[in-house]
C-alpha positions in Angstrom: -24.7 -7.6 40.4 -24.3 -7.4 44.0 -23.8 -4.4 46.4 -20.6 -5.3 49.0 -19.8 -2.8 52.0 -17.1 -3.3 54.3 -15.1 -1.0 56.8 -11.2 -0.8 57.2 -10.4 0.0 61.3 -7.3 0.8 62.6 -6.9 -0.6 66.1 -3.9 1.7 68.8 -2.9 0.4 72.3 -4.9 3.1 74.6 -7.8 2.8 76.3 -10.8 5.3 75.3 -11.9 6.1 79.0 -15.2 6.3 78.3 -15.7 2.8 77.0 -12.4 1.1 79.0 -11.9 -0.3 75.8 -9.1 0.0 73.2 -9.1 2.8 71.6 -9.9 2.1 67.7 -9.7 4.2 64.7 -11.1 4.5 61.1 -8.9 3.5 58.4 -9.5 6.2 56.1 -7.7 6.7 52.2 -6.6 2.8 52.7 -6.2 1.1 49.0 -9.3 -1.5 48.6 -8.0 -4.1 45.6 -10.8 -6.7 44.4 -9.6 -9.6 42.9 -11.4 -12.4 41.4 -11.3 -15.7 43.7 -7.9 -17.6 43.4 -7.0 -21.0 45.0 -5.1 -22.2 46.1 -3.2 -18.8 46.9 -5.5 -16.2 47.6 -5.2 -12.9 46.4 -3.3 -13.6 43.1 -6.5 -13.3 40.5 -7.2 -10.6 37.7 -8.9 -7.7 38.8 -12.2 -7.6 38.5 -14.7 -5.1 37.1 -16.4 -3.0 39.8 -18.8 -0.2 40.4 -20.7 2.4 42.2 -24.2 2.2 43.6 -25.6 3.7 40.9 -23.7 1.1 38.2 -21.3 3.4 36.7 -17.4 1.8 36.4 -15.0 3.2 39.1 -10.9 2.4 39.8 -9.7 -0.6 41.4 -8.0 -0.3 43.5 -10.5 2.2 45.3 -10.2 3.9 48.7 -12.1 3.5 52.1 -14.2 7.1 53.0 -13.2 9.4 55.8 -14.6 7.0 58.4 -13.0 3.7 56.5 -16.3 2.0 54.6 -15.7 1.2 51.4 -18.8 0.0 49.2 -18.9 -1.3 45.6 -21.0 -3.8 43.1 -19.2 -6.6 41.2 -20.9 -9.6 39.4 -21.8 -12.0 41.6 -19.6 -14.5 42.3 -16.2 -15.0 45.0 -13.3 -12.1 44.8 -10.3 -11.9 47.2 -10.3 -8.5 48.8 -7.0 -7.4 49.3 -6.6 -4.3 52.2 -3.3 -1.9 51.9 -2.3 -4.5 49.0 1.5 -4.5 48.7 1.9 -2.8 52.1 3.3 -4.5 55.6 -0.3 -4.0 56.6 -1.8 -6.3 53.6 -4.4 -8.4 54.5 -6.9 -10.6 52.3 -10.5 -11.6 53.1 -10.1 -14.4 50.8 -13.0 -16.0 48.4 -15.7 -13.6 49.4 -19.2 -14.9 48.5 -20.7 -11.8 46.4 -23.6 -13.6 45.3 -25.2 -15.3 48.6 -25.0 -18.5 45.9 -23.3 -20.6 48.9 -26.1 -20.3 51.9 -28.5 -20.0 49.4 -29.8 -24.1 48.9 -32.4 -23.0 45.9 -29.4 -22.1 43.6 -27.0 -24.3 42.4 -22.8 -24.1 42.3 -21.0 -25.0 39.8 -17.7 -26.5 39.3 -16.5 -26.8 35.5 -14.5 -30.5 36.7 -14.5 -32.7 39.3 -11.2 -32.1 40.0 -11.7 -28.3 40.9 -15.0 -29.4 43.5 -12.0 -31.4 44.9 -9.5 -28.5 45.2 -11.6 -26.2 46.3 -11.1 -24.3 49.8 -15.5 -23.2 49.6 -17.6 -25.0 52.5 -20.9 -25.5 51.3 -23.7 -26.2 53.7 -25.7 -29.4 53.5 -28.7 -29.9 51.1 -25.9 -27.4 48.8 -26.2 -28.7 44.8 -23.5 -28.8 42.9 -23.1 -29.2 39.6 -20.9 -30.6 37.8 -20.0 -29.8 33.8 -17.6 -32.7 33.1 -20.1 -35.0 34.3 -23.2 -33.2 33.2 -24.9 -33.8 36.6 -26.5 -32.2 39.9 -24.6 -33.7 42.7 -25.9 -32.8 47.0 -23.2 -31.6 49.6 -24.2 -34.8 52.4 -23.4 -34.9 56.2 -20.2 -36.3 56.7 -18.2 -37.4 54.2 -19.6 -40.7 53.0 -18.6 -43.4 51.6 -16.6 -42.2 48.8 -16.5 -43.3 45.4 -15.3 -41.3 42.9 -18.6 -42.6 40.6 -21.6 -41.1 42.3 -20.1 -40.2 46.0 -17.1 -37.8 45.0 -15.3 -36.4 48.3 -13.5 -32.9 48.6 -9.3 -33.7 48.7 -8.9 -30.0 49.8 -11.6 -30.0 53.2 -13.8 -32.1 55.4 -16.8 -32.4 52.9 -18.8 -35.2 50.1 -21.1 -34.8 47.4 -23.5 -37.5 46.0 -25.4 -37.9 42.8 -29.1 -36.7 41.9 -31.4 -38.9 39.9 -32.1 -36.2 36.5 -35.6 -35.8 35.1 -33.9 -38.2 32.8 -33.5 -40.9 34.9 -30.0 -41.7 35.9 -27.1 -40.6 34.3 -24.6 -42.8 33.3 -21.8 -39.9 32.9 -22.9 -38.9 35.8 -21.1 -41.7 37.3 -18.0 -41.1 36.0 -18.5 -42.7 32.1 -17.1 -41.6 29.8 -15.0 -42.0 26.2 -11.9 -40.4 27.5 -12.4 -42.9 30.7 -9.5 -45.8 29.5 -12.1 -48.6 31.4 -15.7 -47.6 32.1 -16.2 -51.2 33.9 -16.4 -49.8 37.6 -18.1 -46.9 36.9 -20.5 -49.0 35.0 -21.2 -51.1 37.6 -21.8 -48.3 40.5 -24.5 -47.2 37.7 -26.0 -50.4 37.7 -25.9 -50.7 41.0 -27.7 -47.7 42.4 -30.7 -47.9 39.3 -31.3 -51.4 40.3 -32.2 -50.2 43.6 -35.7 -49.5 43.3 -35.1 -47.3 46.4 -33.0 -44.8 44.8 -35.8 -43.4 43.1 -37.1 -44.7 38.9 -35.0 -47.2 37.2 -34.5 -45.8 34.5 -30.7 -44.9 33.6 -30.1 -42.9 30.6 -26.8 -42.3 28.6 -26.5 -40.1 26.0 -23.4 -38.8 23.8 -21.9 -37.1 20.6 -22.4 -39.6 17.2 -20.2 -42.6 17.2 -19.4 -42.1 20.8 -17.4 -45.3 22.3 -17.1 -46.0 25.9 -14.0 -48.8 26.4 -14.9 -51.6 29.4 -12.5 -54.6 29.9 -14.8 -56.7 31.6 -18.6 -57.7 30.5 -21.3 -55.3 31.6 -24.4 -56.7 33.2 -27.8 -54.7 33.1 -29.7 -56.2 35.9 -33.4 -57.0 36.3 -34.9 -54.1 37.2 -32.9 -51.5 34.8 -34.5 -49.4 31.9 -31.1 -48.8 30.0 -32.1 -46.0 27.5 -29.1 -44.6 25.3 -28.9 -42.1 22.1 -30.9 -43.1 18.7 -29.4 -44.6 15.8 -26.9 -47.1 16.8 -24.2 -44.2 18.1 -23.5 -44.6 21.9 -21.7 -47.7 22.0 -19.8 -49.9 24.7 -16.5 -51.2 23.4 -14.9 -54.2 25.0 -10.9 -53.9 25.3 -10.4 -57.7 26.2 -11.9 -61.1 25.0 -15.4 -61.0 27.1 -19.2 -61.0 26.2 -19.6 -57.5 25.8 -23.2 -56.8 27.6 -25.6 -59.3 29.5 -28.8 -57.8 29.3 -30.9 -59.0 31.9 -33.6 -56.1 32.5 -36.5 -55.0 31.0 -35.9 -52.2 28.8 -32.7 -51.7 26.6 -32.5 -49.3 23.6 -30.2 -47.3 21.5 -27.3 -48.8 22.6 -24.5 -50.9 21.1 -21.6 -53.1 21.9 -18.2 -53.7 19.6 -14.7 -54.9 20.2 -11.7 -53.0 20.1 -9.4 -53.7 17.0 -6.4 -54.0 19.0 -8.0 -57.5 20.1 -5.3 -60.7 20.1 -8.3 -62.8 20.5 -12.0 -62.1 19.8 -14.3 -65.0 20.5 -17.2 -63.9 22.4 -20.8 -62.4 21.5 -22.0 -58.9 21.9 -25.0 -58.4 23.7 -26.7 -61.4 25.2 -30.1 -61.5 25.7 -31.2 -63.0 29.2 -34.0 -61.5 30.3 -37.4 -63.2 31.1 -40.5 -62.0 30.0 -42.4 -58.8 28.9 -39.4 -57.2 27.6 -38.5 -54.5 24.8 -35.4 -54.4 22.9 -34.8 -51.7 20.3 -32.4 -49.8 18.6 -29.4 -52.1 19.1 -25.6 -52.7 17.8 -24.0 -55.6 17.9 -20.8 -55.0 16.3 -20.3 -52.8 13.5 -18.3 -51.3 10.7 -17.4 -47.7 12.0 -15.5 -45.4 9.1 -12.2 -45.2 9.9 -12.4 -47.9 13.2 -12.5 -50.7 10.7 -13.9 -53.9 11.7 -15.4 -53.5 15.1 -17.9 -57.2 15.2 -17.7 -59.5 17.9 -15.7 -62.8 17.3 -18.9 -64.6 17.9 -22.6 -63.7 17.9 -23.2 -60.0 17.6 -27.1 -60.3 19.2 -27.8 -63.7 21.2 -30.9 -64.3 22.6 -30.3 -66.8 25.5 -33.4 -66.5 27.2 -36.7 -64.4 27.1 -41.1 -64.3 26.4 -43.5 -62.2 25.7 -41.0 -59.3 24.1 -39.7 -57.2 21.1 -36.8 -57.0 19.5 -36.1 -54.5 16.8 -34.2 -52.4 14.9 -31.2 -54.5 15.4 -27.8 -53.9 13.1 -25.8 -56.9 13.6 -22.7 -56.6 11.2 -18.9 -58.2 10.8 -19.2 -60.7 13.5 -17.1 -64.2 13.8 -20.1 -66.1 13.6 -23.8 -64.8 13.5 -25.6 -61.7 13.5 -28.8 -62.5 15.6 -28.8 -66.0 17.1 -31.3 -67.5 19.2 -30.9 -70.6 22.1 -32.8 -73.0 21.8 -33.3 -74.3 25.4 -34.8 -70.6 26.5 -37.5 -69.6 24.7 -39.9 -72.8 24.5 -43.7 -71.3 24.4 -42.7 -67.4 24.5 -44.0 -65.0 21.8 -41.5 -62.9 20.4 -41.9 -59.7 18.0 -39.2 -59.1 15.7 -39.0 -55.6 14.3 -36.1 -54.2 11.4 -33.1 -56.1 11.5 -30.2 -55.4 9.4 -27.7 -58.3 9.5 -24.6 -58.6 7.2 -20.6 -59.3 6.9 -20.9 -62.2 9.4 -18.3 -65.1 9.1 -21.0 -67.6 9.4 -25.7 -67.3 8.9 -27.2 -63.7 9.4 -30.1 -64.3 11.3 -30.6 -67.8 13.3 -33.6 -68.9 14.8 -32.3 -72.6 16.6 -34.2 -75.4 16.9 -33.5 -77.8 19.4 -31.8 -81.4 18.6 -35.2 -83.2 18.4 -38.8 -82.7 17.8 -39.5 -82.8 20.9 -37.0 -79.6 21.8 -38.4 -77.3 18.9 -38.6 -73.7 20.0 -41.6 -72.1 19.4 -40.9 -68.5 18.5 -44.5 -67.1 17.3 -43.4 -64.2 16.3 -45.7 -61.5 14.6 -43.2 -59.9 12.8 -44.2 -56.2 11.8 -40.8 -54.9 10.1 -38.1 -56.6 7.7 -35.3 -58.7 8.1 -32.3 -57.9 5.9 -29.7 -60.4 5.7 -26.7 -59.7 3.2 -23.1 -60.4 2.4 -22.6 -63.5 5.2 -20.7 -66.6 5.0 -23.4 -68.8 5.8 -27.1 -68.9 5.5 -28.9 -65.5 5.0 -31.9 -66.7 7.5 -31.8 -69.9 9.4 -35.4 -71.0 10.7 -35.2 -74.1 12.8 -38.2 -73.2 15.4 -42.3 -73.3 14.4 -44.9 -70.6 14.2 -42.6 -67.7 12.7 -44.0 -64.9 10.5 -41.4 -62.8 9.4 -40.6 -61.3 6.3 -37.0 -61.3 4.9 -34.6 -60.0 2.4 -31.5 -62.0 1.9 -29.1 -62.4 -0.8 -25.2 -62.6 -1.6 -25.0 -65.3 1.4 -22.4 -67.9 0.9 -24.6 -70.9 1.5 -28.1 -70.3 1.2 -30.8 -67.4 1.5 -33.2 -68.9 3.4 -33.5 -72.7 5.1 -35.9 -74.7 7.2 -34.2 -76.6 9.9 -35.5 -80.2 10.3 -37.5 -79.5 13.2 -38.9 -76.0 11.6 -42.8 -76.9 11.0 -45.6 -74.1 10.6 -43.8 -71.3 9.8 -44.6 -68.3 7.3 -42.0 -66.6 5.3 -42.4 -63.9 2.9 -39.4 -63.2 0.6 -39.0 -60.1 -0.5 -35.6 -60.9 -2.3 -34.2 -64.6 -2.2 -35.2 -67.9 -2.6 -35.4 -71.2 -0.4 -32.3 -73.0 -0.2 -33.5 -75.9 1.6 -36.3 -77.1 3.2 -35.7 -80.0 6.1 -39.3 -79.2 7.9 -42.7 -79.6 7.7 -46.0 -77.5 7.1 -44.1 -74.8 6.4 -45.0 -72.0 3.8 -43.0 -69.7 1.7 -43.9 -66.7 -0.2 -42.4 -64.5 -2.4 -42.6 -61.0 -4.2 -39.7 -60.1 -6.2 -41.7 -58.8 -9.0 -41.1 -61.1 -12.2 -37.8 -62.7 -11.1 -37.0 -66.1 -10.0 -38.6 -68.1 -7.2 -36.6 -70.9 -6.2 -37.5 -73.3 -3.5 -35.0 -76.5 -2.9 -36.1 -79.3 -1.0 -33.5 -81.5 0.9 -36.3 -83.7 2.8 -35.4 -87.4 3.6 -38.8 -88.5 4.7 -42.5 -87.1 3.3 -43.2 -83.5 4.0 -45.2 -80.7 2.6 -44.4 -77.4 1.7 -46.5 -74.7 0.1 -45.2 -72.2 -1.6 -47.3 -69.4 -2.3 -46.9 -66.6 -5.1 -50.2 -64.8 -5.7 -49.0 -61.6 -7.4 -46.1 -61.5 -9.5 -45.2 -63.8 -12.4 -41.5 -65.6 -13.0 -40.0 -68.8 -12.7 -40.6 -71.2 -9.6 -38.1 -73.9 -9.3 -38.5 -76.9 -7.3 -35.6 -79.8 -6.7 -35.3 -82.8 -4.3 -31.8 -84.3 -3.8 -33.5 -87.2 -1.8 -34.6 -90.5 -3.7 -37.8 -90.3 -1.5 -41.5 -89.1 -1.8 -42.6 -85.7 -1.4 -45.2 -83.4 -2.6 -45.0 -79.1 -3.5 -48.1 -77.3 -4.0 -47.9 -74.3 -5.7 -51.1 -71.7 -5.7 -51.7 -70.2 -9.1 -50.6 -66.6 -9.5 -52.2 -63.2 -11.3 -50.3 -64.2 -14.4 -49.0 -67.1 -16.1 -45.8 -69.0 -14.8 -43.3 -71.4 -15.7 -42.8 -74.2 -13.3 -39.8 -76.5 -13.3 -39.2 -79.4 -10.9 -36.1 -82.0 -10.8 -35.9 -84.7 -8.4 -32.2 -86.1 -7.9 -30.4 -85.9 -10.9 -33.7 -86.7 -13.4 -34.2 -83.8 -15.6 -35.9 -81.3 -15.6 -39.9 -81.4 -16.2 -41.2 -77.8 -16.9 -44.9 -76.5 -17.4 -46.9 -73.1 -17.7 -49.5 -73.0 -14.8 -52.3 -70.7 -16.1 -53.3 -67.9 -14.0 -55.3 -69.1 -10.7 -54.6 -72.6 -11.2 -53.1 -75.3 -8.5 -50.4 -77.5 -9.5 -49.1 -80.6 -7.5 -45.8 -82.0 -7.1 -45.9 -86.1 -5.9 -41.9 -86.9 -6.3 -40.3 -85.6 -9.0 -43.9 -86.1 -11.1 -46.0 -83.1 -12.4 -49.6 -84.2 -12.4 -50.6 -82.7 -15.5 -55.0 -82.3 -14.8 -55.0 -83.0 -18.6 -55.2 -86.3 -19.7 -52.8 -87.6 -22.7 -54.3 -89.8 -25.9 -52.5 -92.0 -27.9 -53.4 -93.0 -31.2 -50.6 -94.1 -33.5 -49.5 -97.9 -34.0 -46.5 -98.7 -32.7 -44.5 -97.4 -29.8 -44.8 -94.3 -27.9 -42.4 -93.6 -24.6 -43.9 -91.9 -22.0 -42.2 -90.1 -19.2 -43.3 -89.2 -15.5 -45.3 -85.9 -15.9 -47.9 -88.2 -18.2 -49.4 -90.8 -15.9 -53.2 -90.3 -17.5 -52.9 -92.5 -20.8 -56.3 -92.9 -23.1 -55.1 -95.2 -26.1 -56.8 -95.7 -29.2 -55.5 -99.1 -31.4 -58.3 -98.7 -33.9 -54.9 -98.4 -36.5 -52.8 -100.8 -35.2 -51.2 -102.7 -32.0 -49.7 -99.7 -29.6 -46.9 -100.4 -27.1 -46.8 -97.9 -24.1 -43.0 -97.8 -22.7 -42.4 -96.2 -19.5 -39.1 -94.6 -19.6 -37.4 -95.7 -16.3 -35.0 -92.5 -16.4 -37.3 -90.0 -14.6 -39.5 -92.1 -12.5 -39.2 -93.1 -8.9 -40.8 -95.7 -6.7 -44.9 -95.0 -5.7 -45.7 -93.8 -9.3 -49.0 -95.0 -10.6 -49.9 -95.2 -15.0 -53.3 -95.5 -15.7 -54.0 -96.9 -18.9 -57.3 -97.3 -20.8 -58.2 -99.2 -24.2 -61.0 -96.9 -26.1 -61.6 -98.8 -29.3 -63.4 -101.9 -30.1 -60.7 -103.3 -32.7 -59.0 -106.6 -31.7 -55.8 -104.9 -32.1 -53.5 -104.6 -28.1 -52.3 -102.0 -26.3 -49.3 -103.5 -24.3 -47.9 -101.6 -21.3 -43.9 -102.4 -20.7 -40.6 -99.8 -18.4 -38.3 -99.0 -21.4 -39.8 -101.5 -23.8 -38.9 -104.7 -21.8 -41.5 -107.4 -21.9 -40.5 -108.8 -18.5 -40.3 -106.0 -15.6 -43.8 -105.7 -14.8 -44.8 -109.3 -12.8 -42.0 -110.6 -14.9 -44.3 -109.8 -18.1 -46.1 -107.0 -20.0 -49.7 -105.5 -19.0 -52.0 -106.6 -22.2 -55.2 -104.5 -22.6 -57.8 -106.4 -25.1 -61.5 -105.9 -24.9 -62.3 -101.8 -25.4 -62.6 -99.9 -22.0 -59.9 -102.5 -20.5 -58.1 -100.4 -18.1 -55.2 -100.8 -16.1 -53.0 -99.4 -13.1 -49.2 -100.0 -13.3 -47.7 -99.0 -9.9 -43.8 -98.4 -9.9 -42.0 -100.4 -7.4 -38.0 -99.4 -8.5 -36.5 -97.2 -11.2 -36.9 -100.1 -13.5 -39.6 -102.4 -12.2 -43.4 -102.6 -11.4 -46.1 -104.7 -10.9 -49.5 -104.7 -12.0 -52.0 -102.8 -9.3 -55.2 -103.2 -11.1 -57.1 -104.6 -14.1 -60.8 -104.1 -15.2 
């Protein structure tokens, strides 16, 4: 509390002769009334609680002495003293600073709204701070009046005076500037934010905005984050920018962006734009993002196109990403801006979208492939879209992934994909257009499914060192290709179809290698045949020992599972003059127009396939 003295003087016409000058006169037993501060009628406040020097309560009103000083002590803060209150002689010192708070520049004022700094009648000296509780923020009383704002230059409506905003230990403020969820368009007042932390002469760049969970923040026009900004907002995807109209919803072009998010407003007619875009250039960090989302009661709140897009960027990370209910993709990213960069991807969480989860582009050529080289430290989940789970058209990925319940595919390499690493935790291959790429898997004891849609020779290994279960390889083009498939910790069954031949399935021992060449199985075993007569041999048993010590043996290849490039070799063991004859589906005439004849013992042959039904002789010893 404060001690306030004061004296009440009564003023007559005469003259005191020995001064010559008016003759004035103690108001003694006058009513003293202290009433807290009112505006913008003075004198009309409560009463207020006040007391004697030595802090005991006494009446108000209280009366002026016997030579008209009157002294109390009141909390500090501004009263209206009201003299002779309800008399002809009433007068008011009005808004009488009991505190020193407004000469004193070490201690701030404070103002509950900006509206009441505005209204207010008090005169603050420059270098003042004000504070302000609405916008959570120290503002400075400036010479002049500025250039007003309303976002971070606010000007008095009531007297000659402006206050600017402070930069926090925080950084800058957004609310400071005026956002805010109750704010029916946050665009403006966004942008003056932008503006002044952009400026590396207004102090750090870095702009904070913080707010109670699930928080939204309406804009109607798309909100750029410029080069220099560090945007830094609350933790776990719930301070969010909602766009009210059919616009990208943020263009982040700086260098620092994390825990914020960006959704559309359900009210939307149309919705066909991303949510955050991604154009920054090099040594970036991107964490703790939202682009669109499924909010509780909100509903559907995903973009109508990409939730995340990266457009352009190097040498950054992006994680902890939740991408969800969009129009087309989750995370996407452009080919044509991140040749030669080297991205981390942390945790992404990407589900719900109309079309793939998580797209890494490729380019239309070869010679346009993006090279992504991302060491990937977290997991990609990808569930529940219309499309493909993960989409990996670029080279030199290593990422991990978990993706299921996708309309058309888990996981697929593009056709200009090449040297990439996948590790599956849940999900299998869908399709496989690249080259030299690798796929791995670890759902313990389920299947591992890899589909190959390849129209010229490739090679993919797929890679399953720890678990056992089923590992299914098909190819849906009439064309060459190979699989190799490293042995695991425990036995497995392998199947492999090429077009619509069926199905040739073998148990790989633990820590063997098994290789694919077409739709063949090259079975390290070699088969003997030993019975007169005829034996039909299919396309997993090219190695052929035959023994005709019992009789003439015919060795039919059956034309229904082979393809062109197949090779038989055949070799005659015994010394009997008895033949071992080599025809496709017992037909004398398809191989040179004849059949292969093996006479002498250790005659050997090579029978190379040249179409589904006819071959010609390769070699003969």
């Amino acid at each position: 509390m404060k001690t306030y003295n004061n004296s009440v003087v009564l003023r007559n016409d005469g003259i005191d002769p020995s001064t010559t000058n008016a003759d004035l006169n103690a108001g003694t037993g006058v009513n003293i009334t202290v009433r807290i501060a009112s505006n913008p009628v003075a004198g009309e406040g409560a009463l207020a609680s006040i007391f004697n020097v030595a802090d005991v309560a006494i009446a108000n009103p209280m009366q002026t002495d016997n030579q008209g000083n009157y002294t109390f002590k009141v909390t500090d803060g501004f009263y209206d003293i009201v003299i002779a209150e309800g008399t002809a002689d009433e007068t008011i010192i009005a808004a009488e600073d009991i505190s020193g708070i407004i000469d004193n520049l070490s201690m701030p004022y404070i103002f509950d709204t900006v509206a009441e700094f505005k209204a207010s009648l008090i005169e603050f000296p420059d270098g003042k701070t004000i504070h302000l509780n609405d916008r959570d923020a120290d503002f400075i009383k400036i010479t002049g009046t500025g250039t007003a704002n309303t976002f971070n230059i606010i000007a008095s409506t009531s007297i000659d005076q402006s206050i600017v905003a402070l930069e926090s230990a925080r950084g800058w403020n957004g609310k400071a500037f005026g956002i805010s969820s109750s704010n029916p368009d946050n665009t403006d007042a966004f942008n003056s934010w932008m503006t002044v932390v952009n400026d590396r002469s207004n102090g750090s760049t870095l702009a904070t905005i913080t707010s109670s969970r699930d928080k939204k923040f309406p804009h109607s026009s798309t909100l750029i984050i410029p080069e220099n900004v560090q945007l830094v907002g609350n933790s776990g995807f719930e301070c969010a920018f909602i766009k009210t109209s059919d616009v990208i919803g943020i263009i982040f072009k700086g260098r620092i962006l994390t825990g914020i998010g960006s959704l559309a407003d359900t009210s939307l007619a149309t919705n066909t734009n991303d949510g955050i875009q991604i154009e920054t250039l090099a040594k970036f960090y991107i964490n703790d993002i939202m682009g669109g989302d499924v909010s509780g009661a909100e509903g559907n709140m995903g973009h109508g196109r990409d939730g995340v897009s990266l457009r352009k960027g190097n040498n950054g990370f992006i994680g902890q990403v939740r991408a969800v209910s969009n129009g087309r993709r989750g995370f996407f990213s452009d080919s044509f801006s991140i040749d030669d960069n080297a991205i981390t991807y942390g945790a992404m969480d990407v589900r719900g979208n109309v079309e793939n989860g998580f797209h890494l582009d490729s380019g239309s050529s070869s010679s346009d492939i993006t090279r992504s080289n991302a060491n990937y430290g977290g997991l990609i989940t990808s569930q529940n879209n219309g499309g493909i789970g993960i989409f990996i058209g670029s080279q030199q990925n290593i990422i991990t992934v978990y993706s299921e319940a996708n309309g058309t595919g888990s996981v697929v390499f593009g056709a200009n994909s090449r040297s990439n690493v996948i590790h599956c935790v849940e999900g299998q291959l869908t399709s496989d257009s690249g080259s030299r790429n690798k796929f791995t898997g670890a759902n313990d004891n389920g299947d591992f499914r890899a589909f190959s849609t390849v129209e010229r020779t490739h090679e993919l290994i797929i890679d399953k060192n720890v678990f056992g279960g089923r590992l299914s390889l098909t190819q849906t083009a009439d064309l060459l290709f190979q699989e190799l498939f490293d042995g695991s910790s425990s036995d497995m069954t392998i199947e492999a179809k090429h077009v619509n031949d069926r199905i040739i399935s073998r148990t790989v021992a633990s820590g063997t290698k098994s290789r694919y060449i077409g739709h063949t199985y090259i079975d390290p075993s070699v088969i003997t045949i030993s019975t007169a007569g005829t034996t039909v041999v299919s396309a997993d048993s090219p190695n052929i020992l035959a023994d005709a010590t019992l009789g003439d043996i015919v060795i039919t290849i059956n034309s229904g599972n082979v393809i062109p490039g197949l090779k038989y070799f055949v070799k005659k063991l015994d010394s009997s003059a008895n033949l071992v004859k080599i025809r496709i589906d017992n037909v004398t005439n398809r191989i040179d127009g004849s059949e292969v004849v093996l006479n002498a013992q250790y005659d050997g042959a090579v029978v190379l396939i040249t179409s589904s039904t006819i071959g010609t002789l390769y070699s003969k010893t």
